[in-house]
C-alpha positions as CSV (number, residue, x, y, z in Angstrom):
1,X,-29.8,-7.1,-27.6
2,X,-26.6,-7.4,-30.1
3,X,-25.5,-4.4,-28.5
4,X,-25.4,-5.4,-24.9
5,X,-24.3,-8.9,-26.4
6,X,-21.3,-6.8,-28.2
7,X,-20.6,-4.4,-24.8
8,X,-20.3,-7.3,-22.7
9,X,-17.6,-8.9,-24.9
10,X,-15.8,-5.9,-24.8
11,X,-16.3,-5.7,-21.0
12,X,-14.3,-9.5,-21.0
13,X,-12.2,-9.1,-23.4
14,X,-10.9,-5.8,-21.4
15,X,-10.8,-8.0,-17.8
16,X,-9.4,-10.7,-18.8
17,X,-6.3,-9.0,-20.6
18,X,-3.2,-8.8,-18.4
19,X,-1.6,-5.9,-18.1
20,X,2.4,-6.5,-18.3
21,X,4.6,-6.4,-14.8
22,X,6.1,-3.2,-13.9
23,X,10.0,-3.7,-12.4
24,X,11.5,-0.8,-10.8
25,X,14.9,-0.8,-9.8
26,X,16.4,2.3,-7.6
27,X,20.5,2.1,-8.1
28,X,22.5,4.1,-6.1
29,X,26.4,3.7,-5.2
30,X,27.8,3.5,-1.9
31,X,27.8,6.6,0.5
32,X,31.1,8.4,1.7
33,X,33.5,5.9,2.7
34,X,36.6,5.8,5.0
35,X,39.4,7.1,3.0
36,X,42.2,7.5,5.7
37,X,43.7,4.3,4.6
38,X,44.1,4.2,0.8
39,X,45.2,0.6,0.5
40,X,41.7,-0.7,2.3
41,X,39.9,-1.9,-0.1
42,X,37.3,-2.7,1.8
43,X,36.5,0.3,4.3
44,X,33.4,1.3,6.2
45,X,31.1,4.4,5.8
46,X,32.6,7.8,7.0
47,X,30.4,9.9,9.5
48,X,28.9,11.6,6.5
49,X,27.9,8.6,4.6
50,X,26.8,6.7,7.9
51,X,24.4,10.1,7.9
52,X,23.8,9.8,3.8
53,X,22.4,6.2,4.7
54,X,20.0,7.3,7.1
55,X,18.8,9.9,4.6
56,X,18.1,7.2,1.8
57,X,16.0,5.1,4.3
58,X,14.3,8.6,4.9
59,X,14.0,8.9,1.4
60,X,12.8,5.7,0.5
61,X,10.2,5.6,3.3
62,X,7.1,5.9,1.6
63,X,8.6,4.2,-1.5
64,X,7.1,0.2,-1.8
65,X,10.6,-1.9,-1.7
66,X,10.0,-5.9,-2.3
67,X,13.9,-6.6,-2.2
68,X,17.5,-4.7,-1.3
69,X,20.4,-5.9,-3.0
70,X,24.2,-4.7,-2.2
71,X,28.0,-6.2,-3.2
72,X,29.7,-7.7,-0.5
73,X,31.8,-4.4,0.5
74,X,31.2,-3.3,4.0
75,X,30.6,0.3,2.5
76,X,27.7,-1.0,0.3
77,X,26.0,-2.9,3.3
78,X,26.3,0.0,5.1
79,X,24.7,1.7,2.7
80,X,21.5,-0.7,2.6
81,X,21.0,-1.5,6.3
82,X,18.6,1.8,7.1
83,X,16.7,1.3,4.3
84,X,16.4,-2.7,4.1
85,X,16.1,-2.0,8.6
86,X,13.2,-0.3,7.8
87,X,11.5,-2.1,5.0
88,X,11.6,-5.3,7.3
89,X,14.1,-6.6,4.5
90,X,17.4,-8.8,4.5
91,X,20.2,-7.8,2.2
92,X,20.6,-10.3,-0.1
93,X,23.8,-9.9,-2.0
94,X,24.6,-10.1,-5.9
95,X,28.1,-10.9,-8.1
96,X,29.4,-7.2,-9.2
97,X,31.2,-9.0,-12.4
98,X,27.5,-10.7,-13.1
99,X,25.4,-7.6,-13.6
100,X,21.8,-8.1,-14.2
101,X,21.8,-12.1,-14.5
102,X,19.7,-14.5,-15.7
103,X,18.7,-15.8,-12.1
104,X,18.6,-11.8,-10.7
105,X,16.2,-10.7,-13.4
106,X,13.9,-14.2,-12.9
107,X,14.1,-13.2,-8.6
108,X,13.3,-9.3,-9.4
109,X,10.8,-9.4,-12.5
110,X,7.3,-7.3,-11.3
111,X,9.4,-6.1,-7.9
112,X,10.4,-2.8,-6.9
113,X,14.0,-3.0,-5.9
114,X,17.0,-1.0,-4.1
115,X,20.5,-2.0,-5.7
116,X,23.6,-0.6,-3.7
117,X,26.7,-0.4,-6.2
118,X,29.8,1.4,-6.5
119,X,30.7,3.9,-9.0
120,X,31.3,2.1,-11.4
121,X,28.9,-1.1,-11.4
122,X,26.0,0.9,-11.0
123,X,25.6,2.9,-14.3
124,X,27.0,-0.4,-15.4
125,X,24.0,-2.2,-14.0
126,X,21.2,0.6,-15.6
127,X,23.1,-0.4,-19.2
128,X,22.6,-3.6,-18.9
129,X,19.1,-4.0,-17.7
130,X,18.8,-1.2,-20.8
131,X,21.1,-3.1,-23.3
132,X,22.5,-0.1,-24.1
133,X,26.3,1.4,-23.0
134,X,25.5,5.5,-22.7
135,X,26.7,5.9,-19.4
136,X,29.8,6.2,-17.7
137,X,31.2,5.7,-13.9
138,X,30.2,8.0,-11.7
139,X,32.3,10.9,-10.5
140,X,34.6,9.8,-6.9
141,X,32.4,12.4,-5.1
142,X,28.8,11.3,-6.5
143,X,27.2,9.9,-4.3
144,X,23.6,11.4,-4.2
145,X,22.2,10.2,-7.6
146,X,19.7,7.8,-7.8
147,X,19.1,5.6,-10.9
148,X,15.3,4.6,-11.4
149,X,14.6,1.9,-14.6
150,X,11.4,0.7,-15.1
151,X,10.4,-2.2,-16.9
152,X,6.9,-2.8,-18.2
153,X,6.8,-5.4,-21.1
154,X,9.3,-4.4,-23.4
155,X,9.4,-0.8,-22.4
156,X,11.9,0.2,-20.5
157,X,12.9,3.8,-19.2
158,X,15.7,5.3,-17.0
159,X,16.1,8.4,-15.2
160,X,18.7,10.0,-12.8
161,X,17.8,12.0,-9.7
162,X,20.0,13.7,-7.2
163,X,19.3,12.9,-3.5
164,X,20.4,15.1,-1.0
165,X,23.4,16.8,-1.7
């Protein structure tokens, strides 16, 4: 009897303990943009990155997205429309010189989410969801790696992909 007692203790001790939220983010910067006119500073996607965002929302097609997130730059809108067309999502937009905010973590904690950056914001982004300043901007022609940082308690992991270069 003590023993079934003590196995079903176990057995409600193990249900009723919470396992912590899993965050994902998926960072990638813009595709190829527009560069015929050097002083725009805000162009649109070139042929080949209008084709590079098509292959993201390819890429993340079987990948569960609860949120897509982009600057205010034509290029990065570009950029998220396939995917967030096809996920059934809006755009919602977030402050390039507020990386990772208070209010942005609160809205994104347990989600799986697709941030469109630039070169430079988004390694800046994966350092400061991982408090930590190891990487650089990317290189002017990058634009097929993708950033992936988890978050599961206070665990958190990163690691960089490329995508269809």
């Amino acid at each position: 009897m003590r023993k079934i007692l003590f196995l079903a203790l176990v057995f409600v001790a193990f249900t009723n303990c919470k396992q912590p939220q899993i965050t994902t983010y998926y960072l990638i910067r813009h595709a190829e943009k527009d560069r015929t006119n050097p002083a725009n500073q805000d162009p649109n996607l070139n042929e080949d990155g209008l084709k590079r965002a098509e292959k993201w929302a390819t890429y993340f097609k079987d990948i569960s997205l609860d949120a897509v997130y982009s600057t205010n730059y034509k290029r990065t809108q570009q950029t998220a429309k396939p995917t967030a067309t096809a996920k059934n999502l809006e755009i919602l937009s977030y402050n390039p010189r507020e990386l990772y905010a208070a209010d942005f973590q609160k809205a994104t904690v347990g989600k799986s989410v697709l941030i469109v950056g630039h070169s430079n914001t988004t390694p800046a982004f994966v350092n400061k969801i991982m408090e930590a300043t190891f990487l650089e901007d990317m290189a002017d022609d990058d634009n097929a790696s993708l950033f992936i940082v988890t978050i599961q308690g206070n665990k958190k992991d990163y690691k960089v992909l490329k995508v269809g270069e």
